[in-house]
Legacy VTK file of the C-alpha trace (Angstrom):
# vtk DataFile Version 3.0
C-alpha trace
ASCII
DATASET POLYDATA
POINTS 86 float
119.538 48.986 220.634
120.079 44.915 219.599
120.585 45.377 215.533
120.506 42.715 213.087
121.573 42.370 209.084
118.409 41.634 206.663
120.031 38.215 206.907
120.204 37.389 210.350
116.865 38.750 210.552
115.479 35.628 209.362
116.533 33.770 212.255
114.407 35.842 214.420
111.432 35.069 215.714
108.685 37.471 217.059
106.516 35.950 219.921
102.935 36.774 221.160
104.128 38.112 225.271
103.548 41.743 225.815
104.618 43.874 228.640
101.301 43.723 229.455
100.412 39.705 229.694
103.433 37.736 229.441
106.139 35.912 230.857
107.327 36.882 233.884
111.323 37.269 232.478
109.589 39.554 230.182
108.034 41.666 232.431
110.002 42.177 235.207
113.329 44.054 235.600
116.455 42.910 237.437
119.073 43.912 240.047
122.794 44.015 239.930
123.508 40.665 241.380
120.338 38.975 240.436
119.827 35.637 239.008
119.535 35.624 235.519
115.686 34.101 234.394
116.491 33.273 230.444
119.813 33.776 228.062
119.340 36.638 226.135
120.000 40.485 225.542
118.984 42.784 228.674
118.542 46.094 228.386
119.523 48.655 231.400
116.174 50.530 232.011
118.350 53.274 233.272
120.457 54.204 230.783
119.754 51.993 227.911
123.375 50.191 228.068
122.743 46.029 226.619
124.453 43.312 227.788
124.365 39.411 227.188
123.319 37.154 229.878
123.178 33.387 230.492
120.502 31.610 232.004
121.318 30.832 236.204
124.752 33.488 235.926
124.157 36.571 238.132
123.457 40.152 236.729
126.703 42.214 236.961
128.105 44.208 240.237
127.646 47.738 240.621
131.518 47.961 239.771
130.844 46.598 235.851
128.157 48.779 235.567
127.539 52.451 236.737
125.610 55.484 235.844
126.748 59.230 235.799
123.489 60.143 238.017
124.009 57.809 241.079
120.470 58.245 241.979
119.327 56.749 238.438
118.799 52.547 239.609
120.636 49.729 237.208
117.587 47.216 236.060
117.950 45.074 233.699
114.930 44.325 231.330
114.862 41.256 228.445
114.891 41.988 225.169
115.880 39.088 223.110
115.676 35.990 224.622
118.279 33.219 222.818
117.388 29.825 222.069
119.710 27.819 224.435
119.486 23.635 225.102
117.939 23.117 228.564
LINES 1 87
86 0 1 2 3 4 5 6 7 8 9 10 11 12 13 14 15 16 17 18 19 20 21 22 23 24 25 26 27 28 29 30 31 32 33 34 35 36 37 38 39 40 41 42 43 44 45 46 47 48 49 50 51 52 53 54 55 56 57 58 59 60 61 62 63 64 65 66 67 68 69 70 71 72 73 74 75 76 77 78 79 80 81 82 83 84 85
């Protein structure tokens, strides 16, 4: 899980999207190989692994990142999107 001090906290912002109703990078969940949507902190729904990911680079090969249970799939979910300069 991302962690943060009490003060780097500050610098965090909490914004209205849900799972339910917002943007699409936070909703949906991403292949190995996939174009990355926004920079931020991705979470692998499989095993709960985080990475860091820039906006346009490509999600890593199966070779970077594997699971123990083959069968279990490697998605990659946002979790903290980062303030970059377009």
């Amino acid at each position: 899980m991302a962690q943060v001090t009490p003060e780097s906290a500050m610098h965090i912002t909490k914004v209205g999207n849900t799972l339910l109703g917002g943007a699409p990078e936070w909703n949906n969940v991403y292949g190995i190989g996939a174009t990355v949507p926004a920079s931020g902190i991705y979470r692998c729904t499989g095993c709960g692994d985080e990475i860091t990911s820039n906006k346009d680079d490509k999600f890593p090969p199966q070779n970077r990142h594997q699971h123990v249970n083959q069968t279990v799939p490697v998605q990659w979910q946002l979790i903290v999107k980062t303030q970059t300069k377009a």
